[in-house]
Short mmCIF file of the C-alpha atoms (twelve columns), coordinates in Angstrom:
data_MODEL
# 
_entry.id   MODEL 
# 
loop_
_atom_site.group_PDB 
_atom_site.id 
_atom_site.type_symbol 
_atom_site.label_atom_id 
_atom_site.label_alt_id 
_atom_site.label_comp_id 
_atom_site.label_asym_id 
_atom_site.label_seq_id 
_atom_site.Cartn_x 
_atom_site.Cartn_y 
_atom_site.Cartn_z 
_atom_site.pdbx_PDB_model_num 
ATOM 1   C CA . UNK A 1   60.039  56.767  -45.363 1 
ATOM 2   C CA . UNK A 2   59.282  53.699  -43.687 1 
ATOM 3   C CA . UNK A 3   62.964  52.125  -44.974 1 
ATOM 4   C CA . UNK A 4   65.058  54.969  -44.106 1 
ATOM 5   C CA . UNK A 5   63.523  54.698  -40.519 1 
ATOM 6   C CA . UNK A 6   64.784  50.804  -40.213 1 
ATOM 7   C CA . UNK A 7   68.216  51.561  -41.285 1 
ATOM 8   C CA . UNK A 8   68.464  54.756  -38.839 1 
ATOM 9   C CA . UNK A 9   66.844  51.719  -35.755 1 
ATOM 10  C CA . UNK A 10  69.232  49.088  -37.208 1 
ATOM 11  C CA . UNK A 11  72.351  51.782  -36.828 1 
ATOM 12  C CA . UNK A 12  71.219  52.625  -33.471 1 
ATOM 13  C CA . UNK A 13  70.679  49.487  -32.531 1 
ATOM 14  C CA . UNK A 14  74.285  48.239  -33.811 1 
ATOM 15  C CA . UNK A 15  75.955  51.376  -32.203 1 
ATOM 16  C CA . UNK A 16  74.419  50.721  -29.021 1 
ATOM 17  C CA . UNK A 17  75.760  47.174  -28.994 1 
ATOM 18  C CA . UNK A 18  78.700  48.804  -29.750 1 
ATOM 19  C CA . UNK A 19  78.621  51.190  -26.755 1 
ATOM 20  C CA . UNK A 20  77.319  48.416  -24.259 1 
ATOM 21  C CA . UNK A 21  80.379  46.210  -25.402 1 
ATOM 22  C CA . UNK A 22  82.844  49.389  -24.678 1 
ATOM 23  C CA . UNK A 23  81.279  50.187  -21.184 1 
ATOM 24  C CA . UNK A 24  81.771  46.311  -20.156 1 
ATOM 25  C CA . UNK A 25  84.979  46.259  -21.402 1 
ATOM 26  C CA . UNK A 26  85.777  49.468  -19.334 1 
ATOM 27  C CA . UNK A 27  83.972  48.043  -16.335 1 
ATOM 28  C CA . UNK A 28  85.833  44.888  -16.208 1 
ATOM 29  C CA . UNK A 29  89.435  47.031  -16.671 1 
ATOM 30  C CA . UNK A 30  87.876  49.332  -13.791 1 
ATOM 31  C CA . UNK A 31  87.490  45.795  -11.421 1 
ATOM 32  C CA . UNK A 32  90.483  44.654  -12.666 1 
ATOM 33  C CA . UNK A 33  92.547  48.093  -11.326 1 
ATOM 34  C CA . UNK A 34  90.319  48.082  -8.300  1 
ATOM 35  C CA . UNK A 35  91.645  44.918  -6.974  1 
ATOM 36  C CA . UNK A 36  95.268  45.378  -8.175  1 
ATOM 37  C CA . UNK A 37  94.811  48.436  -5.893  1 
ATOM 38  C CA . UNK A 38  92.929  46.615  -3.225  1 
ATOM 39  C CA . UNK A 39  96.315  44.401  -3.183  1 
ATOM 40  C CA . UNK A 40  99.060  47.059  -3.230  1 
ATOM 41  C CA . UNK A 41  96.884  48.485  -0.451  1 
ATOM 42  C CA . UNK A 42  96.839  45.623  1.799   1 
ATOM 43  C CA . UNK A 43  100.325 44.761  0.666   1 
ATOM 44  C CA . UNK A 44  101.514 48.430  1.596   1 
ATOM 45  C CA . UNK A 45  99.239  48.516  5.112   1 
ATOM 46  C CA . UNK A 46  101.066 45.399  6.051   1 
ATOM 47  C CA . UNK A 47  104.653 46.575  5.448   1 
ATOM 48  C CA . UNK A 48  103.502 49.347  7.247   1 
ATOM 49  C CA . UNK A 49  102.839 47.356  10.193  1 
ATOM 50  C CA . UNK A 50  105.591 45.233  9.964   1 
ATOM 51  C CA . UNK A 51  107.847 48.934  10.475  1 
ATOM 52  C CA . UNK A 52  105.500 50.507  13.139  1 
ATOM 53  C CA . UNK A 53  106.062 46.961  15.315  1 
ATOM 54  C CA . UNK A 54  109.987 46.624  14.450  1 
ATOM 55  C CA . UNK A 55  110.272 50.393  15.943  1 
ATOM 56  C CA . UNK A 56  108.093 50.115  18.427  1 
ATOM 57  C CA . UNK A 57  110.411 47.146  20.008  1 
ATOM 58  C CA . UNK A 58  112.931 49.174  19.367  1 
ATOM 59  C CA . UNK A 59  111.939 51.991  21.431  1 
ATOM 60  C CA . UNK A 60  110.597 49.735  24.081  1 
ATOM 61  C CA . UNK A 61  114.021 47.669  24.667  1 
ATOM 62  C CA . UNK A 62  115.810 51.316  25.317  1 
ATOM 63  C CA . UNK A 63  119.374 50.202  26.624  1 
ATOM 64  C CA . UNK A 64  120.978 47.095  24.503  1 
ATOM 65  C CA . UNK A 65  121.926 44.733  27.492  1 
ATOM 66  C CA . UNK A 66  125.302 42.705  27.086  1 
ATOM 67  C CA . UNK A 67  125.145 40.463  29.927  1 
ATOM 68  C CA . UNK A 68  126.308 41.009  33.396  1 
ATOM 69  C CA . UNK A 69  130.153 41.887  33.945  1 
ATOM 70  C CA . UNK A 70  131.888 40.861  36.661  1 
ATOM 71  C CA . UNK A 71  135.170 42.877  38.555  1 
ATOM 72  C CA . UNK A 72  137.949 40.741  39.202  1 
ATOM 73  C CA . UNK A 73  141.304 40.274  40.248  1 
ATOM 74  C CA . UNK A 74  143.679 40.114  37.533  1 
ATOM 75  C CA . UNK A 75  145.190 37.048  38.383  1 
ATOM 76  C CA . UNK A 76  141.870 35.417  39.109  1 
ATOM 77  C CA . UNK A 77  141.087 36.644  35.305  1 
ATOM 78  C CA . UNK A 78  143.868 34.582  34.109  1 
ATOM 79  C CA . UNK A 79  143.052 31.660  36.085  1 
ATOM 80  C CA . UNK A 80  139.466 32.049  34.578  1 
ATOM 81  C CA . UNK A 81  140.650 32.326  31.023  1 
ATOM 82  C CA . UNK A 82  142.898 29.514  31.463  1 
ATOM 83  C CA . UNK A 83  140.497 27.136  32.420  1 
ATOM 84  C CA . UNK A 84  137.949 28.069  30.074  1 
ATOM 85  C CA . UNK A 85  140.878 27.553  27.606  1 
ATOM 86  C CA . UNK A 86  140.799 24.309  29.068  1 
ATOM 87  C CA . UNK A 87  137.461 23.733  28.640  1 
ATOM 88  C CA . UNK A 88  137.515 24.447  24.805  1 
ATOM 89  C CA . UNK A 89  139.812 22.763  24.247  1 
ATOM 90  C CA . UNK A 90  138.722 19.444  26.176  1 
ATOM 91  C CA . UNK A 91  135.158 20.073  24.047  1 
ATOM 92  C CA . UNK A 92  137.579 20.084  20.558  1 
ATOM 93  C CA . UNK A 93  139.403 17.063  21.448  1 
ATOM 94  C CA . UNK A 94  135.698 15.214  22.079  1 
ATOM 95  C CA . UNK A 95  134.871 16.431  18.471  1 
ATOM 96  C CA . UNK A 96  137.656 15.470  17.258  1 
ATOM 97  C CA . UNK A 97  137.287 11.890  18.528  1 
ATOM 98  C CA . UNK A 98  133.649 11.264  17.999  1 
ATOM 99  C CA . UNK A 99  134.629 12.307  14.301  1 
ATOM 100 C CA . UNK A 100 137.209 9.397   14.357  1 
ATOM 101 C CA . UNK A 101 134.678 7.209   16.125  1 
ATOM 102 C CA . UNK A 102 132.137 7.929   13.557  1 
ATOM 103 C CA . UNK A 103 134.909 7.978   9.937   1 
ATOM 104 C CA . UNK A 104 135.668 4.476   11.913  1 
ATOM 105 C CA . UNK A 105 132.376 3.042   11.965  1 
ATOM 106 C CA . UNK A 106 131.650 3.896   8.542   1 
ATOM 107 C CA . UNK A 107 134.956 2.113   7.156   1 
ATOM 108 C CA . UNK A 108 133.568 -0.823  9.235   1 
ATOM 109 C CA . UNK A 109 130.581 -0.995  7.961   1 
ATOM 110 C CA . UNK A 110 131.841 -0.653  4.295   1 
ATOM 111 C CA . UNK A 111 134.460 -3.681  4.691   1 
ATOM 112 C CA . UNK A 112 131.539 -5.808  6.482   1 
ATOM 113 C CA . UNK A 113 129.134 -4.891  3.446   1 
ATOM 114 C CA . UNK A 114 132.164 -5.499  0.971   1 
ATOM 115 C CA . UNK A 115 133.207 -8.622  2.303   1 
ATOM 116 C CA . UNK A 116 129.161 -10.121 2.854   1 
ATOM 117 C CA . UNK A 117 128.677 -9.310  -0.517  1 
ATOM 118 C CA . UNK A 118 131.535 -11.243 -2.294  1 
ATOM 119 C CA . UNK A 119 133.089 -13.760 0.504   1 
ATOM 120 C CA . UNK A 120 132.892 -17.600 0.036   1 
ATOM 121 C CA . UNK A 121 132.257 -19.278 2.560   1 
ATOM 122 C CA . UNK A 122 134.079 -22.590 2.615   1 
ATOM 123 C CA . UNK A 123 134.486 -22.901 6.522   1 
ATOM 124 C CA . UNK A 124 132.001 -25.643 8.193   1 
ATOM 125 C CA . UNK A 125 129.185 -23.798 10.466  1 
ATOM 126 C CA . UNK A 126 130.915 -25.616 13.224  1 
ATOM 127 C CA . UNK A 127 133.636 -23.386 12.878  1 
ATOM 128 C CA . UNK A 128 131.883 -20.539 13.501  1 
ATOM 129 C CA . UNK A 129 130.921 -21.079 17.279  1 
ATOM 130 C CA . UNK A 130 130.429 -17.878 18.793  1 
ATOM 131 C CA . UNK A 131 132.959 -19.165 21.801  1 
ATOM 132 C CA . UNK A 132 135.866 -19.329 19.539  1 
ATOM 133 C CA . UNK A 133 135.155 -17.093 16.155  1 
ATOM 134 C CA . UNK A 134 135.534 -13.212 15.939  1 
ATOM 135 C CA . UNK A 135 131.578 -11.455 15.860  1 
ATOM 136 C CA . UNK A 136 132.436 -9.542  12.680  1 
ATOM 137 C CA . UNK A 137 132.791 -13.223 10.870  1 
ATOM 138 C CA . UNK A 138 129.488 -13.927 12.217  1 
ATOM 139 C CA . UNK A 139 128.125 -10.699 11.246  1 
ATOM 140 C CA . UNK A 140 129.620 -10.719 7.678   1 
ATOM 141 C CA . UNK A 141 127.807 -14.603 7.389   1 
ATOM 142 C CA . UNK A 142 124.221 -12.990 8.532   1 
ATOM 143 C CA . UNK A 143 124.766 -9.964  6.348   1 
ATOM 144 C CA . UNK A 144 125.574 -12.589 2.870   1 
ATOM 145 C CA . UNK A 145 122.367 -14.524 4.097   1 
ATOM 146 C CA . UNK A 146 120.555 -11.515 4.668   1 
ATOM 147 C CA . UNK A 147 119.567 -11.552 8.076   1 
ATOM 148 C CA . UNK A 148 120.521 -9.251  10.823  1 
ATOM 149 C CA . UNK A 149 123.611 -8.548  12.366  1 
ATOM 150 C CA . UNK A 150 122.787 -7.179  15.660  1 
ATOM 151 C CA . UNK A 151 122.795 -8.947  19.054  1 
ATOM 152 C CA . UNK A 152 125.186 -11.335 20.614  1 
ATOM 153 C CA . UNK A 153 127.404 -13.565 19.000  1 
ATOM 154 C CA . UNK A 154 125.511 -15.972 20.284  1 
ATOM 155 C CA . UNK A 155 122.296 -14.577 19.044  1 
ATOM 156 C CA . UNK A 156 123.487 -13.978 15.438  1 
ATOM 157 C CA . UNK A 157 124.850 -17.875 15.748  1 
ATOM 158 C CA . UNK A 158 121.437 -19.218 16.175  1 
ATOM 159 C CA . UNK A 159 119.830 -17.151 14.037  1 
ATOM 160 C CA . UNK A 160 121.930 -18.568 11.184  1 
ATOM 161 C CA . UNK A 161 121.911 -22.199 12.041  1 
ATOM 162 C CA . UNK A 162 118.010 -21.878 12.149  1 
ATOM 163 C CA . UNK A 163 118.228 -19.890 8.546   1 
ATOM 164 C CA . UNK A 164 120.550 -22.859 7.273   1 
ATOM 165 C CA . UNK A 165 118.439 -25.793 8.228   1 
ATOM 166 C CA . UNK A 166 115.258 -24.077 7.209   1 
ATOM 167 C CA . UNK A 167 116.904 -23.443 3.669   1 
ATOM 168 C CA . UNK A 168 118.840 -26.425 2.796   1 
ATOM 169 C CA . UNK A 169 118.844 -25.885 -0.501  1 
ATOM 170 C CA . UNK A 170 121.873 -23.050 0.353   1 
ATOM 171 C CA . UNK A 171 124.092 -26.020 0.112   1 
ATOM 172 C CA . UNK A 172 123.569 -25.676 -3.340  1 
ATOM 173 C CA . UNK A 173 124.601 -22.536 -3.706  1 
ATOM 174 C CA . UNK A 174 128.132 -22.330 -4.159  1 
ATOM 175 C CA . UNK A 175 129.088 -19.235 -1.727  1 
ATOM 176 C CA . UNK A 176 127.221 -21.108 1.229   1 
ATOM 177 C CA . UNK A 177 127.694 -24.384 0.274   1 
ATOM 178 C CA . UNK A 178 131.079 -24.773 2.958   1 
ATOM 179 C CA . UNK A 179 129.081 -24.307 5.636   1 
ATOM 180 C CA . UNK A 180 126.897 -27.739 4.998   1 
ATOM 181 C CA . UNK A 181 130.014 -29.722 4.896   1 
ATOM 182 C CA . UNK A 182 130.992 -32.005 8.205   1 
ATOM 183 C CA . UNK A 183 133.348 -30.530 10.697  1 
# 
């Protein structure tokens, strides 16, 4: 009967849709292995390569080479070793001193950052002529006023002066307030 006939297309139909759903499903697993393999392949020819070429220099290089020797007197030996003693020990005492140098420096510029942080300054600018003061004073004033420190004393003296009469209203300021009075 006519009925029976759409049922049996309808099944057919269904398990077809059924079967084209499994063979895309397979298809995609089959392109998903293909390139996993296509990886591990390249992967594999590339570590293979990376051996052929490491024993390939190693068979080209033959005979390790150490450096040249050199035949020598036995007392000239010593006198060799001695002063390359010498020398390495001349190149640890420079170490050793530029380490100082540099552990000094730091300290330095910690107490100059300390002290241009929290110093008053209750001195007249007068008294800070770069003929007669120390440069860290001067350099500790530029720091608190935040200017730089480099240069002369000289330099870092007229720098200030021309930061103090720009901003006169530092002689309100308590920590600056010193260096406004008369000398």
């Amino acid at each position: 009967s006519h009925e029976e006939l759409l049922t049996e297309v309808r099944a057919l139909r269904s398990h077809i849709h059924a079967l084209t759903c499994t063979v895309q499903s397979l298809y995609a697993e089959l392109w998903a292995s293909n390139a996993h393999c296509t990886i591990s392949k390249r992967k594999c020819d590339e570590t293979q390569e990376r051996f052929n070429n490491a024993n390939k220099k190693q068979r080209c290089t033959g005979k390790v080479k150490d450096g040249p020797r050199y035949i020598t007197h036995p007392q000239l030996q010593q006198v060799f070793e001695e002063e390359d003693r010498k020398r390495m020990e001349r190149e640890q005492e420079e170490i050793r001193k530029q380490q100082e140098k540099d552990a000094e420096a730091t300290a330095r510029e910690v107490r100059l950052s300390e002290r241009a942080a929290c110093e008053v300054f209750q001195k007249p600018l007068s008294t800070y002529n770069p003929r007669s003061c120390i440069k860290e004073d001067l350099q500790i004033l530029a720091r608190a006023l935040k200017l730089p420190d480099s240069g002369t004393k000289e330099e870092i003296f007229l720098r200030i002066k021309a930061h103090l009469d720009a901003n006169a209203s530092l002689s309100q300021d308590t920590r600056f307030s010193g260096l406004f009075a008369a000398s």
